[in-house]
C-alpha positions as CSV (number, residue, x, y, z in Angstrom):
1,X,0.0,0.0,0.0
2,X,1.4,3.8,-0.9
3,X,2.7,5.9,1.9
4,X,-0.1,6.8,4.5
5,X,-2.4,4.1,2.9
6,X,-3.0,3.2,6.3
7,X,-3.7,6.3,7.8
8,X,-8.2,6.4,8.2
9,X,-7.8,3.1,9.3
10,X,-5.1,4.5,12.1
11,X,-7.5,7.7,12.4
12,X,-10.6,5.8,13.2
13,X,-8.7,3.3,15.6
14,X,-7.1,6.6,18.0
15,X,-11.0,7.9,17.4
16,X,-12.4,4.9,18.8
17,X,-9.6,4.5,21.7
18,X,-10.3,8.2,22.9
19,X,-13.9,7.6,23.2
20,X,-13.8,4.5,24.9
21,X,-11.0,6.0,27.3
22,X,-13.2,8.9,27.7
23,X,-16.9,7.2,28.9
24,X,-13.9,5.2,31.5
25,X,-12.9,8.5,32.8
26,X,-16.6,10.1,32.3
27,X,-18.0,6.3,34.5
28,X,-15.4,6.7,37.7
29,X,-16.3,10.8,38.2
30,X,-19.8,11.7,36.5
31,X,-20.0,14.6,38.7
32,X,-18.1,16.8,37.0
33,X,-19.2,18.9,33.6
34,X,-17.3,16.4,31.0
35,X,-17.1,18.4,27.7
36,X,-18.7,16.8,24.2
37,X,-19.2,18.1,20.8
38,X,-18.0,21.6,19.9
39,X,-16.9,21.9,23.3
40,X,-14.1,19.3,23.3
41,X,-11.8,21.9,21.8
42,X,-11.0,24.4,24.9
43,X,-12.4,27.9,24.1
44,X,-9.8,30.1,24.1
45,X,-8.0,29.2,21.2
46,X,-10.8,30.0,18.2
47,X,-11.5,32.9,20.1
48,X,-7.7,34.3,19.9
49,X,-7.9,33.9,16.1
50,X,-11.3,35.6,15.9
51,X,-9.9,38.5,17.7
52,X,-6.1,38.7,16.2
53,X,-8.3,38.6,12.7
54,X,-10.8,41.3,13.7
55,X,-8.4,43.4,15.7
56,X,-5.0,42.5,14.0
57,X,-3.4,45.6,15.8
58,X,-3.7,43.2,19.0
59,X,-0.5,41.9,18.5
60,X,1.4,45.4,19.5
61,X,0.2,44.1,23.2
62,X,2.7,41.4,23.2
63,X,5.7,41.4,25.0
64,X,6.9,41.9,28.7
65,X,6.4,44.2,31.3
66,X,9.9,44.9,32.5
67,X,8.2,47.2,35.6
68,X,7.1,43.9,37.1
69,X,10.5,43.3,38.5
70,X,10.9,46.3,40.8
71,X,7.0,46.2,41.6
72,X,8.2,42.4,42.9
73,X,10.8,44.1,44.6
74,X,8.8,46.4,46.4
75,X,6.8,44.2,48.0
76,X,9.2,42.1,48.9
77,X,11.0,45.4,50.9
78,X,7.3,45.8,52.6
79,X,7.6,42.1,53.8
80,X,11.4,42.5,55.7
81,X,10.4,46.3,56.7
82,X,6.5,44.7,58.3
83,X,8.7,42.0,60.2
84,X,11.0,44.5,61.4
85,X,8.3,46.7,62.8
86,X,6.3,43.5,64.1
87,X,9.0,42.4,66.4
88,X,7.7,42.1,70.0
89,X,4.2,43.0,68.9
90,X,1.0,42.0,69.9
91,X,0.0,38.2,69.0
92,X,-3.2,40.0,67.5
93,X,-1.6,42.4,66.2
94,X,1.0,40.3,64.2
95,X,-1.7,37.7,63.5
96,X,-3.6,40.8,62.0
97,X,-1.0,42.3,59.6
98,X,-0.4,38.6,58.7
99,X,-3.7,38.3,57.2
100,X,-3.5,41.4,55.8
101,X,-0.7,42.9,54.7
102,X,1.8,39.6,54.8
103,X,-1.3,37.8,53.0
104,X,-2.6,40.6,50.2
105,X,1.5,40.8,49.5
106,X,2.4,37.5,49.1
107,X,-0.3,36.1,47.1
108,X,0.5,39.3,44.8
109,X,3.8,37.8,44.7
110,X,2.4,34.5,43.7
111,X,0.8,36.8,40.4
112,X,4.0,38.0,40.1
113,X,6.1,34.4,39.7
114,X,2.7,33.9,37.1
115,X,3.7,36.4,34.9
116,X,7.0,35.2,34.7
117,X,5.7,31.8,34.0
118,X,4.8,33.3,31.0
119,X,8.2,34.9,30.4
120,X,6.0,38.4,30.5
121,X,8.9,40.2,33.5
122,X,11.6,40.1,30.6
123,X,13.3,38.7,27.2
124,X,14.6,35.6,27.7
125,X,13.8,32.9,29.3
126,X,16.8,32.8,31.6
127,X,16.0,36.1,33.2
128,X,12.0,35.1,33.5
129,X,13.5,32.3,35.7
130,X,15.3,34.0,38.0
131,X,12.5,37.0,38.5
132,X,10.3,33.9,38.8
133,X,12.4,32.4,41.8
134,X,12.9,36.1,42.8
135,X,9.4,37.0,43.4
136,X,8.8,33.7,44.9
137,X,11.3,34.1,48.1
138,X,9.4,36.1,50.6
139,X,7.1,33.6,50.1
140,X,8.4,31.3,52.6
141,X,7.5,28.5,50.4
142,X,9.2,27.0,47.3
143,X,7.0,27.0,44.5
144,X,8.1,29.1,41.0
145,X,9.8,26.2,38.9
146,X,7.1,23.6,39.9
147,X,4.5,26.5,39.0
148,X,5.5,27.3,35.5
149,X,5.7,23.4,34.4
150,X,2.4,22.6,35.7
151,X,1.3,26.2,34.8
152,X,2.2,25.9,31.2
153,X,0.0,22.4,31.2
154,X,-3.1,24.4,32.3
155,X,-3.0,26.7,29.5
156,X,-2.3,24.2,26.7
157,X,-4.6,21.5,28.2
158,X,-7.3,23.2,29.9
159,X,-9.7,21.3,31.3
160,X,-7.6,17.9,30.5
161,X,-8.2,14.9,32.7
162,X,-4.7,14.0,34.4
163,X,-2.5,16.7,32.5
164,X,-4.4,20.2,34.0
165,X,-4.1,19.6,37.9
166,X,-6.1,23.2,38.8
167,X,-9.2,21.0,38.7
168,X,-9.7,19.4,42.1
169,X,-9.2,15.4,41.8
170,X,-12.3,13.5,42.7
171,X,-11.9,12.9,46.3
172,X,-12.2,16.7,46.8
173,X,-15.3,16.8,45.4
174,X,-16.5,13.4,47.2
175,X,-15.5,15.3,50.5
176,X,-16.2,18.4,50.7
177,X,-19.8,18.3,49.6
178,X,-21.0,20.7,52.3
179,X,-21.0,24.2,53.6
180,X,-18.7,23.8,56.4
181,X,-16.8,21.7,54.5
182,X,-16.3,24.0,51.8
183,X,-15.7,26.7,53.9
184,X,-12.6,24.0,55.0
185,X,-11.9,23.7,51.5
186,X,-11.6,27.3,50.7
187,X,-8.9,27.1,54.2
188,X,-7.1,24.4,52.6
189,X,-7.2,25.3,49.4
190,X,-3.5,26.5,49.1
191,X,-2.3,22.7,50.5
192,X,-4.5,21.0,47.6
193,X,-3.3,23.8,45.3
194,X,0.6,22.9,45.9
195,X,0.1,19.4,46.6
196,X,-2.7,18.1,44.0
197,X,-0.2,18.2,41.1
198,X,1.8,15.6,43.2
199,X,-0.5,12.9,43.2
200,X,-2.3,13.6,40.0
201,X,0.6,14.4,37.6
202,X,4.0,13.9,39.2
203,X,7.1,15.1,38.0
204,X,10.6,14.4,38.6
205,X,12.3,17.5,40.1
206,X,14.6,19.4,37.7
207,X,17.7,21.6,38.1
208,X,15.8,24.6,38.4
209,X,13.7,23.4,41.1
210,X,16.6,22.7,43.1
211,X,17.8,26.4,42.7
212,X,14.1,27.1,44.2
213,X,14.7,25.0,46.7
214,X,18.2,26.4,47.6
215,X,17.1,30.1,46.9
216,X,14.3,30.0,49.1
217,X,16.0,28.1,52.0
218,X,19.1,30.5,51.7
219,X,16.4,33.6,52.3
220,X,14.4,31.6,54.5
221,X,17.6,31.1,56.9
222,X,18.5,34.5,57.0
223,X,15.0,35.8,57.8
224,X,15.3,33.1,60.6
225,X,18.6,34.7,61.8
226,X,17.7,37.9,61.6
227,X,14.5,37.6,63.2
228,X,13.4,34.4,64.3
229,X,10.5,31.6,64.0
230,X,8.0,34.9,64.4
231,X,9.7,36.6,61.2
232,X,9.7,33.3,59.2
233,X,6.0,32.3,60.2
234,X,5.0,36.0,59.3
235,X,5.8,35.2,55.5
236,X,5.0,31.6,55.4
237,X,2.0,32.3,57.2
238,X,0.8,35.1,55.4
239,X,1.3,33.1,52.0
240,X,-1.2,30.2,53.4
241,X,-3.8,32.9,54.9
242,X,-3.3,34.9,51.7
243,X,-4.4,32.0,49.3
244,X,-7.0,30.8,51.6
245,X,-10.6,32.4,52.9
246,X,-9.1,35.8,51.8
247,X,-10.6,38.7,49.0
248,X,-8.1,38.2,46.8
249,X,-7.8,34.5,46.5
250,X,-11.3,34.6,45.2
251,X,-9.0,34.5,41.7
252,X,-9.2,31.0,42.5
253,X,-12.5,30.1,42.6
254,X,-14.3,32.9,39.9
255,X,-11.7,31.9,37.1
256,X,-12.8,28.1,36.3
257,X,-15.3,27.3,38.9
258,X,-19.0,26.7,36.7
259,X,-21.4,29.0,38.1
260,X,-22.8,29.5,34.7
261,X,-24.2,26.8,32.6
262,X,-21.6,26.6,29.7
263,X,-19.4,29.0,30.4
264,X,-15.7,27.6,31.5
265,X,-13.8,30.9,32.0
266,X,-14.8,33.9,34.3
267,X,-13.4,37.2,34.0
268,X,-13.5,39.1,37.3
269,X,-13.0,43.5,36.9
270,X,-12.9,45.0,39.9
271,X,-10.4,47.4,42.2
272,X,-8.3,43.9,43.3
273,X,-7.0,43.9,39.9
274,X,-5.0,46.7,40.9
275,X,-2.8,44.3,43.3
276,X,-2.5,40.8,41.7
277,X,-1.5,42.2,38.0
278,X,-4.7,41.9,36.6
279,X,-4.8,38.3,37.0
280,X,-8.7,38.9,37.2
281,X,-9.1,39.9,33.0
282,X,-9.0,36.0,32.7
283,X,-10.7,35.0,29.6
284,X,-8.6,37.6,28.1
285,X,-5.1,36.1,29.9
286,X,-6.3,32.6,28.3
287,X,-7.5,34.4,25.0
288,X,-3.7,36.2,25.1
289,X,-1.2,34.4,27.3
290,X,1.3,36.3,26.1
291,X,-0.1,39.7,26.8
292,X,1.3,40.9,30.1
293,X,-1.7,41.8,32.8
294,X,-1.8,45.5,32.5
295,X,-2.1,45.1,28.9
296,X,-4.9,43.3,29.4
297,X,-7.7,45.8,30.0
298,X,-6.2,47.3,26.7
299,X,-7.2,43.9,24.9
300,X,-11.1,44.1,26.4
301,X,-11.3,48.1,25.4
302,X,-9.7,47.1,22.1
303,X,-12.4,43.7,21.7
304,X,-14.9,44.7,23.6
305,X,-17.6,42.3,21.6
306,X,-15.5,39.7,22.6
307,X,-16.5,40.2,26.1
308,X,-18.6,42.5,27.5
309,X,-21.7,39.9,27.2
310,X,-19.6,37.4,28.8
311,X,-20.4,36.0,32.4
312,X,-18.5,38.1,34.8
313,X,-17.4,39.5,38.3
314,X,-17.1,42.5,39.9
315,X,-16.5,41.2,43.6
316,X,-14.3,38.5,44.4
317,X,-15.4,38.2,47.9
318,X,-18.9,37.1,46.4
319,X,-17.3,34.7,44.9
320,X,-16.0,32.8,47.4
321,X,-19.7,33.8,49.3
322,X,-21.7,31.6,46.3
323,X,-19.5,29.4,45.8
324,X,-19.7,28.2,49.9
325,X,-23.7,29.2,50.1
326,X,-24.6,27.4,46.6
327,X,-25.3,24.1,47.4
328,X,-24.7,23.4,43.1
329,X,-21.7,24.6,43.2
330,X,-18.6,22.7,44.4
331,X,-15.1,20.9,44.0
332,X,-17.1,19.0,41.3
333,X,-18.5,22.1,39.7
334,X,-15.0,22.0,36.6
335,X,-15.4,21.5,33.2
336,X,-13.1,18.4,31.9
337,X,-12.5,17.1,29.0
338,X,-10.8,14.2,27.2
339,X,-8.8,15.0,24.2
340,X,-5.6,13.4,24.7
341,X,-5.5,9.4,24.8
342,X,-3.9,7.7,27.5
343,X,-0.6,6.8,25.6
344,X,0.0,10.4,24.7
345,X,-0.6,11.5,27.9
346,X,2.1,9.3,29.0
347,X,4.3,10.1,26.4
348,X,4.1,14.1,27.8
349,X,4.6,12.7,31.2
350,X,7.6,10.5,30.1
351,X,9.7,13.4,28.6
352,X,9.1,15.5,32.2
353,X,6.0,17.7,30.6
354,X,6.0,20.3,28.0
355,X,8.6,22.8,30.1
356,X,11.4,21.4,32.4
């Protein structure tokens, strides 16, 4: 037979093995909002083309935002001068500006290590790196080289079963099925964020996360010596609080979370933009990854058919209100989809992931 004679044979054989693979995954977690027809393709990407077609003078977005560093570097000067100022407080008082301040700060810094994910603090993606692991030491916490390679997965494969671990595994869902439980959830949620992709998608550790690892330990020790358990709980602490039952951690919940029947991607514009670099313009950061977050309020006002009669927010705080008080909304309430077989799943896997 000529070359490819055996190709719709091939075709129809993956077609059938992804189907069957799919009513598996669909029979072990029904609960969740399994994508069919039109939908199996993630929505992000035929909307980009619309827009780049009807607004071709998007493209003059693209790049970095090389203020991002020192904005990192502020807050990171905040963190040190707070713990200075904290010593021999109050335990209220400390607990207080922990919450606050260490915890609105931090989980900026989390956005910060984001955009750098997505090489948007600088050309090259040597210097993104080292912003990344920069932004991420006052965190207390390791957590910039893991972020971008499971980070990276989330964008290409949204909604993917195995490969995009910001969906909640099925146990989560099982669990926490309740108000009280959710409001537990929403407490843990930064220990099932770091620790999901573990069990659901492992990965071998590479070289840069062991510069993470010594960076952040290296800071970590010095904060210690300089001022104690109290200083290195502050920032650890404050991450934890930051990404849990807090305003701005509602980022979490209103960006994927379906509380809207066929809608998989929330925008949220409101005054917290101002502090997590925009993370909340989210159907246009998946529309435009590569658009850095100030820019993207300039790719709504330049689209603005695009999205102004999309399902949005305008309070993240309500967010994380509904999504406790709803009792149709919860761990389960993700769209997934199954688009990749099995075999190339493991073959991503095999290789270490799409970014090392």
């Amino acid at each position: 037979m000529g070359k490819g004679g055996n190709a719709p044979s091939a075709t129809a054989d993956a077609r059938k093995t992804l189907v069957t693979e799919r009513d598996e995954k669909i029979a072990k977690a029904p609960q969740f909002y399994w994508a069919s027809g039109d939908a199996m393709e993630e929505p992000h990407v035929q909307r980009r083309k619309n827009i780049v077609k009807a607004h071709p003078e998007i493209k003059k977005l693209f790049g970095p935002d090389h203020q991002t560093k020192y904005t990192a570097a502020l807050g990171m000067a905040i963190q040190i001068f707070s713990i200075h100022l904290l010593q021999g407080a109050p335990w209220y008082t400390w607990l207080f500006c922990c919450y606050t301040l260490s915890g609105a700060i931090n989980h900026g810094l989390t956005l910060a290590m984001h955009e750098a994910s997505h090489g948007l603090t600088a050309k090259g993606i040597l210097w993104n790196r080292i912003y990344g692991i920069f932004a991420n030491l006052p965190m207390g916490i390791p957590a910039s080289a893991s972020f971008k390679r499971y980070h990276m997965e989330h964008h290409r494969f949204q909604g993917e079963d195995i490969m995009d671990v910001d969906i909640p595994c099925d146990l989560e869902g099982w669990f926490f099925d309740s108000r009280p439980k959710k409001v537990l959830w929403c407490f843990l949620q930064p220990l099932f964020y770091s620790l999901r992709p573990m069990f659901v998608n492992p990965k071998s550790p590479t070289k840069w996360e062991f510069i993470n690892y010594a960076a952040t330990i290296t800071f970590d020790s010095i904060i210690y010596y300089c001022y104690g358990f109290a200083g290195l709980a502050y920032l650890a602490f404050g991450t934890l609080l930051g990404m849990g039952i807090h305003p701005v951690a509602g980022h979490f919940i209103s960006e994927h979370y379906v509380m809207h029947k066929d809608q998989e991607t929330y925008s949220y514009y409101g005054p917290l933009n101002w502090f997590t670099f925009h993370v909340g313009y989210h159907n246009e950061h998946h529309d435009f990854p590569f658009v850095t977050g100030k820019n993207l309020r300039k790719v709504r006002a330049i689209a603005p058919e695009f999205y102004d009669d999309i399902p949005h927010y305008h309070s993240w705080a309500k967010v994380i209100y509904d999504y406790i008080m709803d009792d149709n909304i919860s761990p389960y309430s993700r769209v997934k989809r199954v688009a990749l077989e099995n075999a190339e799943i493991e073959a991503i896997r095999a290789r270490g992931g799409l970014v090392k």
